[in-house]
C-alpha positions in Angstrom: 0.0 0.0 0.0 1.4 3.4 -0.9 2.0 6.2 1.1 -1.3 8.3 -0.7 -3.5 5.3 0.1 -1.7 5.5 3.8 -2.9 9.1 4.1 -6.3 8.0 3.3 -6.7 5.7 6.1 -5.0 7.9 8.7 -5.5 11.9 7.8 -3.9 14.1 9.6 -6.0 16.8 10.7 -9.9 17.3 10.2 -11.5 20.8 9.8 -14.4 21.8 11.9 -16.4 24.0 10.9 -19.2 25.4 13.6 -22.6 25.6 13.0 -23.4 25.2 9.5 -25.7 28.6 7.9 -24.5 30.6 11.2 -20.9 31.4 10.9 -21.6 35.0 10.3 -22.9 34.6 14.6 -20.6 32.5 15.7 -19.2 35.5 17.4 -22.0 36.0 19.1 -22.7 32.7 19.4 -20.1 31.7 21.6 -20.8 34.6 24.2 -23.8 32.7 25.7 -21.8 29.5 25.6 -18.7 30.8 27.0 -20.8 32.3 30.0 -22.5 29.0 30.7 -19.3 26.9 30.3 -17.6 29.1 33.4 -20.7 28.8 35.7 -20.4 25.3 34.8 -16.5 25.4 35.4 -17.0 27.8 38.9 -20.0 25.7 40.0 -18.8 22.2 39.9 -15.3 23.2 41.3 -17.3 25.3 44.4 -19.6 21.8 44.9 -16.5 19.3 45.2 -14.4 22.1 47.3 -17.3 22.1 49.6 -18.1 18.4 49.8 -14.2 17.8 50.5 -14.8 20.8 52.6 -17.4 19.8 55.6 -17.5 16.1 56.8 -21.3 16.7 57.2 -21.8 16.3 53.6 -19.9 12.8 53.0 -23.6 11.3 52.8 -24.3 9.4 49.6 -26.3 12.3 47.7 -23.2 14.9 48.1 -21.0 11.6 46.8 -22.6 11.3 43.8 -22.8 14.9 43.2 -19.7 15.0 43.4 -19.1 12.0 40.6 -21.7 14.4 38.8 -19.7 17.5 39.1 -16.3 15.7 37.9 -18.1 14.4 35.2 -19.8 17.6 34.3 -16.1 19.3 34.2 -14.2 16.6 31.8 -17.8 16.9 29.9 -17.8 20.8 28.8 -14.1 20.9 29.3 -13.8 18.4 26.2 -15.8 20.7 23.9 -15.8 24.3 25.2 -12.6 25.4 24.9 -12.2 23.9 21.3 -15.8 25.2 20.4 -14.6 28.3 21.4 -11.6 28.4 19.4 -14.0 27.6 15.9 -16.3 30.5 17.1 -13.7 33.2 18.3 -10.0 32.3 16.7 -11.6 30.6 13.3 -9.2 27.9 14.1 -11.0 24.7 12.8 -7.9 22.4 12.2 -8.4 19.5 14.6 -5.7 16.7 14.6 -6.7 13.0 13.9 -6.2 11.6 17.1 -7.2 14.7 19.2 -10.2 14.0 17.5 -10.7 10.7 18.4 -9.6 11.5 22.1 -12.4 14.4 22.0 -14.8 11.8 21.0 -14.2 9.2 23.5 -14.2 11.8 26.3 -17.4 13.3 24.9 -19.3 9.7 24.0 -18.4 8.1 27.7 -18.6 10.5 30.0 -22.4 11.0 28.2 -22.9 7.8 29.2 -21.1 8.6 33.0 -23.1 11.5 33.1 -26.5 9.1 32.9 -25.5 6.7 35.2 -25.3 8.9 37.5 -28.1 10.6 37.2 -29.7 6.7 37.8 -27.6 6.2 40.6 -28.7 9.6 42.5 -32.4 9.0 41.2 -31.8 5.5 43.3 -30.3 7.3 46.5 -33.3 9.8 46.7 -35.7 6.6 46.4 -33.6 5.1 49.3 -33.4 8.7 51.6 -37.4 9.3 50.9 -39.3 5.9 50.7 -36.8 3.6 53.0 -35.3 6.4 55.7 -34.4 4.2 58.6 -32.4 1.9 56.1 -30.6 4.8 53.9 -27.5 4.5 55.8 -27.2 0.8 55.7 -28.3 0.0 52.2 -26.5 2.9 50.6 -22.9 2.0 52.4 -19.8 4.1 51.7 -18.2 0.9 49.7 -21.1 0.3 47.6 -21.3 4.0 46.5 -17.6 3.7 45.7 -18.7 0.5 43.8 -21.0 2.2 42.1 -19.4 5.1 41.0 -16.4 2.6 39.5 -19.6 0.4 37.9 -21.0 3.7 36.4 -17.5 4.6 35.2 -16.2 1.4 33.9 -19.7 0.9 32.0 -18.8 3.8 29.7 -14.6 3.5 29.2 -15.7 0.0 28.4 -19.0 0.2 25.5 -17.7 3.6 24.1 -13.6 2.9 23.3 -14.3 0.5 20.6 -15.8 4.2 19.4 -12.2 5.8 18.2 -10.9 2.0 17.5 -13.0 1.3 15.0 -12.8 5.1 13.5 -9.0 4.8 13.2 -9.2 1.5 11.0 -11.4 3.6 8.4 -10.5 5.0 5.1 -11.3 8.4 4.6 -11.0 9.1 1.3 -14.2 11.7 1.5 -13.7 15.6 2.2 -11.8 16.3 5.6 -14.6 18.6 6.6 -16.7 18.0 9.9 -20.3 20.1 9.5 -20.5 20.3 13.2 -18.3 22.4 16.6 -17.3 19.0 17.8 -16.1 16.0 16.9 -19.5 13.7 17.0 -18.6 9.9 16.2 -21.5 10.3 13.5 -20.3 13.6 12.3 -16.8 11.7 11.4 -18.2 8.3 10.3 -19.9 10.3 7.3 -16.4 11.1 6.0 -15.4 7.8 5.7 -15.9 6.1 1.8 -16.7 2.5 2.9 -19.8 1.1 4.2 -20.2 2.0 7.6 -23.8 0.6 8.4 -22.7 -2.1 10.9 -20.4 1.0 12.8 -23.2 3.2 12.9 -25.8 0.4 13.9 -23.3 -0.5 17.1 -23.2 3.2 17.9 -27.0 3.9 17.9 -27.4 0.5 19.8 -25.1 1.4 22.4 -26.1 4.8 23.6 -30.0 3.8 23.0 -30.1 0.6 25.0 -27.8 2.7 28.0 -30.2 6.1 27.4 -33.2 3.8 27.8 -32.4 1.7 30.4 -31.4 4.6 32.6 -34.3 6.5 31.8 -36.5 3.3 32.5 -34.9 3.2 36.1 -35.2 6.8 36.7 -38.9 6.8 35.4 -39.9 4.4 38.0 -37.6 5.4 41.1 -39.2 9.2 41.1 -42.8 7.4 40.3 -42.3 5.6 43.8 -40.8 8.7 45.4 -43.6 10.6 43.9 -46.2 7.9 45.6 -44.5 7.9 48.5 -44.1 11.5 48.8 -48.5 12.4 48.3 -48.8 9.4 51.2 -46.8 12.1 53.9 -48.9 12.9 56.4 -47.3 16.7 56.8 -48.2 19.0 54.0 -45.3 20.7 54.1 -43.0 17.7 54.0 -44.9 16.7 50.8 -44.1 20.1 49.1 -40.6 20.5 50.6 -39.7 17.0 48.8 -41.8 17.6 45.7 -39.9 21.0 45.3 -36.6 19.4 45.5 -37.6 16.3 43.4 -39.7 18.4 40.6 -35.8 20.6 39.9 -34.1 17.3 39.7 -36.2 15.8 37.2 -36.2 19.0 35.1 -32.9 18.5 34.7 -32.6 15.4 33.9 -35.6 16.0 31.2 -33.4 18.6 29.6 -30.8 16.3 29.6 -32.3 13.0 28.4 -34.7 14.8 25.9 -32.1 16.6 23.4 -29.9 13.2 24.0 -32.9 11.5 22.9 -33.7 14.5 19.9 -30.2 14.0 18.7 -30.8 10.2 18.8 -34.2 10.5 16.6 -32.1 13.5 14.5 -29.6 10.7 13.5 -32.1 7.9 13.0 -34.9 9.1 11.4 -34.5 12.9 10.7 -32.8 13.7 7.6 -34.9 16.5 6.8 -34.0 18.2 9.9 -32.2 21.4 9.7 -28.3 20.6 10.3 -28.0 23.8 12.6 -30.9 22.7 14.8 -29.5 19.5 14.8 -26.1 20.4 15.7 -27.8 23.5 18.3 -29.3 21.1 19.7 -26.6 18.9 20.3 -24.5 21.5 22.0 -27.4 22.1 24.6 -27.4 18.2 25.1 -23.2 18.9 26.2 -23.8 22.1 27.7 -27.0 22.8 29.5 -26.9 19.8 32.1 -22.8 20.8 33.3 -24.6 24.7 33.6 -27.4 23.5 35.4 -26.5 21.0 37.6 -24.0 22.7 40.4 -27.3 25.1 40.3 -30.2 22.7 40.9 -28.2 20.4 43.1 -26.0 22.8 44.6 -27.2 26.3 44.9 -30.8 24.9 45.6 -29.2 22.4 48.6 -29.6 23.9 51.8 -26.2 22.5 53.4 -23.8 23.6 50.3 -25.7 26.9 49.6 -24.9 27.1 53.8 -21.5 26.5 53.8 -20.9 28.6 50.5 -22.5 31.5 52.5 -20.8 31.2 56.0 -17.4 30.9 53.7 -18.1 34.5 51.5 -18.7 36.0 55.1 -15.8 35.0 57.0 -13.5 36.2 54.1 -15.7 39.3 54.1 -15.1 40.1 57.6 
């Protein structure tokens, strides 16, 4: 095999190039998403510097936060900064295996990101339906077992992801229509039949996204049943106030994961910019949101946050 047919299988740098029909705003564009990727970035590092912080808060809900809050950083912290760069520099030159690293990071800790959403949708079933057993069922070794289950499930069904991309010939244009380097983005560019690759892809992330989502569904059904059986009014509202901001992030979350699912499946008549606006929210939104719903709106970290600001104060 020469070296031209050697180039094909291995380029050396792909070009990506934003948001497709909107490049005259990607100026603008990147202001909004700038300012949500450093509450993100300020957010999740005030949540784990506070959980390593106080002692009081090495319960099982702040422990999975603060799985949540790593994975939120490695999540936005993959894309952003490179997003930025397309939007502000115009540097779209991405190199081959920066690509493939990007993707892995971005595919797996997706699938981190859900698991642990599952995993804290299963401790608030434990702390609200089962109280008196809370301590004993959700043990500090299983949480660490958990978190390592949660972790291992994604290095392990998304790294055949930049495997099976590197043994590909791309013999197509070198250009990526999207800011990131989405494993379906990059599997277009390739000039062999890629039907079986895509198929595992889809498979993967649809039987992780619905099985997650199936367990979520029916732990915050039981909390919710639980929760309308209370005999204190205010109880009910207190736990329905912190479940209902949970579960709206975790709708934002699951429904443009599942829009860019259907986007990739079924709509090809979908507008690429929506598409690929839509898959940005699916990266960004959640990190942005979450040290706020689960931190900000928690009364022991919004607590210790506050005593901190004034003793520096005074």
């Amino acid at each position: 095999m020469g070296p031209a047919n050697e180039s094909e299988i291995c380029p050396n740098t792909f070009l990506l190039m934003g948001i497709p029909g909107l490049e005259h705003l990607h100026i603008w564009i990147g202001i909004p998403f700038c300012s949500m990727y450093v509450v993100a970035l300020v957010g999740n590092v005030i949540i784990l510097a506070v959980v390593r912080a106080e002692r009081s808060l090495h319960e099982p809900m702040f422990l999975f936060l603060c799985m949540l809050s790593v994975t939120d950083l490695v999540l936005s912290t993959s894309t952003m900064p490179r997003m930025l760069c397309v939007f502000w520099l115009g540097a779209h030159n991405i190199a081959f295996e920066a690509c493939l690293a990007q993707m892995f990071f971005i595919h797996s800790f997706t699938a981190m990101e859900s698991g642990f959403f599952l995993a804290m949708a299963i401790d608030r079933y434990v702390a609200i339906c089962d109280p008196l057993h809370h301590a004993t069922i959700l043990t500090q070794t299983r949480i660490v077992k958990i978190g390592a289950a949660v972790v291992l499930r994604g290095v392990v069904f998304f790294s055949p992801h930049p495997i099976l991309l590197q043994q590909l010939p791309y013999c197509k244009t070198r250009i990526i229509a999207h800011t990131y380097c989405e494993f379906m983005a990059v599997v277009k560019l390739a000039c062999v039949d890629t039907a079986s690759t895509k198929r595992y892809s889809l498979s993967v992330a649809s039987v992780i996204g619905s099985c997650d989502g199936f367990f979520i569904i029916i732990s915050y059904i039981l909390i919710l049943r639980t929760v309308f059986r209370l005999p204190s009014r205010e109880a009910s509202l207190k736990a329905l106030g912190t479940c209902g901001s949970h579960v709206c992030v975790i709708m934002v979350f699951y429904s443009t994961a599942v829009f860019t699912f259907l986007t990739h499946r079924f709509g090809h008549n979908v507008a690429p910019q929506i598409h690929i606006f839509i898959a940005n929210m699916y990266l960004l939104v959640p990190p942005f949101l979450n040290p706020i719903v689960y931190g900000i709106r928690t009364k022991k970290i919004r607590g210790h946050v506050l005593r901190s600001l004034r003793a520096k104060v005074a």
